[in-house]
N, C-alpha and C positions, 0 to 999 in steps of 0.2 A: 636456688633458695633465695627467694626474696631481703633485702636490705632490714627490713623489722623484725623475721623472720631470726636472720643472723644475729641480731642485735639482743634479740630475748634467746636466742640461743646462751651468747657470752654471758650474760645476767643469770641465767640459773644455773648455768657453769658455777658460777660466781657464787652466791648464793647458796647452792648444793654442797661449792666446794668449802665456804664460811663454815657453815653449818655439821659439815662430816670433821673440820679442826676437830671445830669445839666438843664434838661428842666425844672423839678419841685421843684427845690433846695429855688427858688424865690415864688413857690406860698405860698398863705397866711393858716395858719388852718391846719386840715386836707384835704386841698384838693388836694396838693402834692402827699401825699399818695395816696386816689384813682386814681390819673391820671395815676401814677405809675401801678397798678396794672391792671388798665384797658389796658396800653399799652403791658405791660409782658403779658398777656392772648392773646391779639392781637398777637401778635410774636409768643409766645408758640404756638398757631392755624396754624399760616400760615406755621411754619417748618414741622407741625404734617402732612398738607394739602401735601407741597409740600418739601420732603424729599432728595430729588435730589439737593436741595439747598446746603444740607450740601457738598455734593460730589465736589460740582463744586467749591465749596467755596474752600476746600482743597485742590483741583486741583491748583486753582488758586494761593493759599497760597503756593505751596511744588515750583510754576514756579517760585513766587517772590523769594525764599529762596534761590534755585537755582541759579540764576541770579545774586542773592548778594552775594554768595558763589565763584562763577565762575570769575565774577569779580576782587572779593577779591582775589584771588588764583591768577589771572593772573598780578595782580598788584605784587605778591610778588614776581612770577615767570620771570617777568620784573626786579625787583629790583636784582636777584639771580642767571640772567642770567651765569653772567661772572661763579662765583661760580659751577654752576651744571654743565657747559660745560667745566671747568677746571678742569680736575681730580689732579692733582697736586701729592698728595703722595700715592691716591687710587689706588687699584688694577682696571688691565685693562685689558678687552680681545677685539681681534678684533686688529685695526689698531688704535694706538695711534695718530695719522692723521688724522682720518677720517672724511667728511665732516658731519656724522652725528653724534650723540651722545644720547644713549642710557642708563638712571640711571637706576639701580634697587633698590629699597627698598625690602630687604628681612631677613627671617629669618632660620636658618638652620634646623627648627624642623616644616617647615611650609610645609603640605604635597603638598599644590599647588605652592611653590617656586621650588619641587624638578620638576617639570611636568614641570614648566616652564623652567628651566636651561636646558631641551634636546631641548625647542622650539628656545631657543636662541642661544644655541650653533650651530644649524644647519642655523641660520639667520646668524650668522657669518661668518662661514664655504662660505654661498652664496653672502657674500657683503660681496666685501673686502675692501669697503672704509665707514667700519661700527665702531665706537669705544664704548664698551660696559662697562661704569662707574659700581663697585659693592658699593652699601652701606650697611653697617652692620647696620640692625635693629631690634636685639635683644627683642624680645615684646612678648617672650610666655615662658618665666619664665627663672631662672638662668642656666639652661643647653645651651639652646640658648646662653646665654650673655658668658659661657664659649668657646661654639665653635666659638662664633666670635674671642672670645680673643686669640683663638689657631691660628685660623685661620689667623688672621693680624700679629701674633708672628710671621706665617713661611712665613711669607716676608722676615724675617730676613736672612732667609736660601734660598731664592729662591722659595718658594715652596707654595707660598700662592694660587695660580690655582688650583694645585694641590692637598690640602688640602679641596678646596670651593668644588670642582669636586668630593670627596670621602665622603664630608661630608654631601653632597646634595642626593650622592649613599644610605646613609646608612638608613635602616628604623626603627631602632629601637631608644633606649635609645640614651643619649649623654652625658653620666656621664667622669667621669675623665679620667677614666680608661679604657673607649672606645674611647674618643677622643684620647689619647695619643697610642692606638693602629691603628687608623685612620692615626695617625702620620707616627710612625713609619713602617706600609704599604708604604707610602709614601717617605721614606727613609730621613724622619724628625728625627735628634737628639732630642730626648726627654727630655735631660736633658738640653740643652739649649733651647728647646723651653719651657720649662717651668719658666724659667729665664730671659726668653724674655717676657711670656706673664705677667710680673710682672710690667713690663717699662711703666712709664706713657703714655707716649705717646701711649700709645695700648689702652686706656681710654678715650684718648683725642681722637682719631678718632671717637668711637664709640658714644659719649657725640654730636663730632660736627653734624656727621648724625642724632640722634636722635633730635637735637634743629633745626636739617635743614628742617625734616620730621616734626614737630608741626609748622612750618612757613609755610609750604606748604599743611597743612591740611592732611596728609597721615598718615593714622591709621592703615591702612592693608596689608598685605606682598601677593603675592609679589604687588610692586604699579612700575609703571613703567613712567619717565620722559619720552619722547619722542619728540623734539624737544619743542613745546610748548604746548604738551597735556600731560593729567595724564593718565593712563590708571589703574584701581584698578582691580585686577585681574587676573587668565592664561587667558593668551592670545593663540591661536595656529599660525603657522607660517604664514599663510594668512593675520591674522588679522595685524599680527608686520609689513610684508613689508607693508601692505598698511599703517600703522601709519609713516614709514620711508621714505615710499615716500612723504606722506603731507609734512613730515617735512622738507625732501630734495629740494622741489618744494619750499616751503616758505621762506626760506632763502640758504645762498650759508655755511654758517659754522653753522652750529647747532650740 
């Protein structure tokens, strides 16, 4: 039996059992009890009869959840509009301009962020009135949370693109000692970036995406904003323009 299956099982356990209380909670004796068991046997029979019930139940449960999930999401994403669509101190690729805007929630050790940063590079490359938000979402342990922290240091220097862009290259480890060779490939001072990735504020970035990403429900990398849809997952380049186009058609600045 399937895990939703079981799960709507316990619920109208629950439910059936609510329900049979309250019917018999007032009768006198034991007659409470028998009625009780007389109607549990009745139920037990007809789920046993007609099995199908459970599925459609869960079906119907996973649309409701849905829906109040979706909802929920889009109320915040209302509230956070201004927010997502303002990059402010964020790194940017694309057209700082553009009438569309494009978040990514990702992580540098996530093997389907690195698939997806050549689908978006090349969506860039093809709309030039595309602005492409990075957020750093450090979620698969400290080596991640260090390459972010490298990674927003060499802003300092210029070179935050180009750090994202080698670090997304790399498929191995991302220990100290390879991120700061990552650097210095990249013609990053190493002794100021290390100096830099000390500076609160490199903290503070990482902390506001992270509290931005649990408001918005995003738990997996890469997750992508697109006007006003979530997108969880690589996406390939087909899937992105048609996401950018809805969202270009729906409004004139997203």
């Amino acid at each position: 039996m399937s895990p939703r299956v079981l799960f709507l099982v316990s619920v109208i356990v629950a439910a059936v059992g609510g329900a049979l209380w309250l019917a018999v909670s007032g009768l006198p004796g034991g007659e409470g009890a028998t009625r009780t068991n007389s109607l549990e046997e009745r139920v037990r029979r007809y789920l046993i009869a007609h099995p199908e019930v459970l599925n459609e139940a869960a079906d119907a449960f996973q649309r409701r959840r849905e829906r109040k999930e979706t909802a929920a999401r889009v109320k915040v994403m209302t509230e956070l509009k201004a927010t997502l669509r303002a990059p402010g101190d964020l790194p940017v690729m694309g057209n700082p301009k553009g009438d569309v805007t494009v978040v990514e929630f990702f992580d540098y050790r996530c093997p389907y962020c690195k698939q997806a940063l050549v689908e978006l590079q090349r969506l860039v490359a093809q709309d030039k009135n595309l602005r492409l938000v990075f957020r750093e979402f450090p979620i698969l342990g400290p080596q991640s949370l260090l390459a972010s922290r490298a990674a927003i240091a060499a802003r300092e220097q210029g070179k935050y693109l180009e750090m994202h862009v080698a670090l997304m290259a790399h498929g191995g480890a991302l220990d100290e000692s390879t991120v700061m060779e990552i650097a210095k490939a990249q013609g990053v001072d190493t002794a100021r970036l290390r100096a830099d990735m000390e500076k609160p504020q490199v903290m503070t970035m990482i902390k506001e995406s992270l509290a931005l990403a649990g408001r918005l429900g995003v738990e997996a990398t890469p997750t992508l904003i697109i006007g006003d849809e979530v997108y969880a997952g690589y996406a390939e380049i087909a899937v992105l323009k048609d996401l950018v186009a809805r969202a270009r058609a729906s409004c004139k600045s997203c």
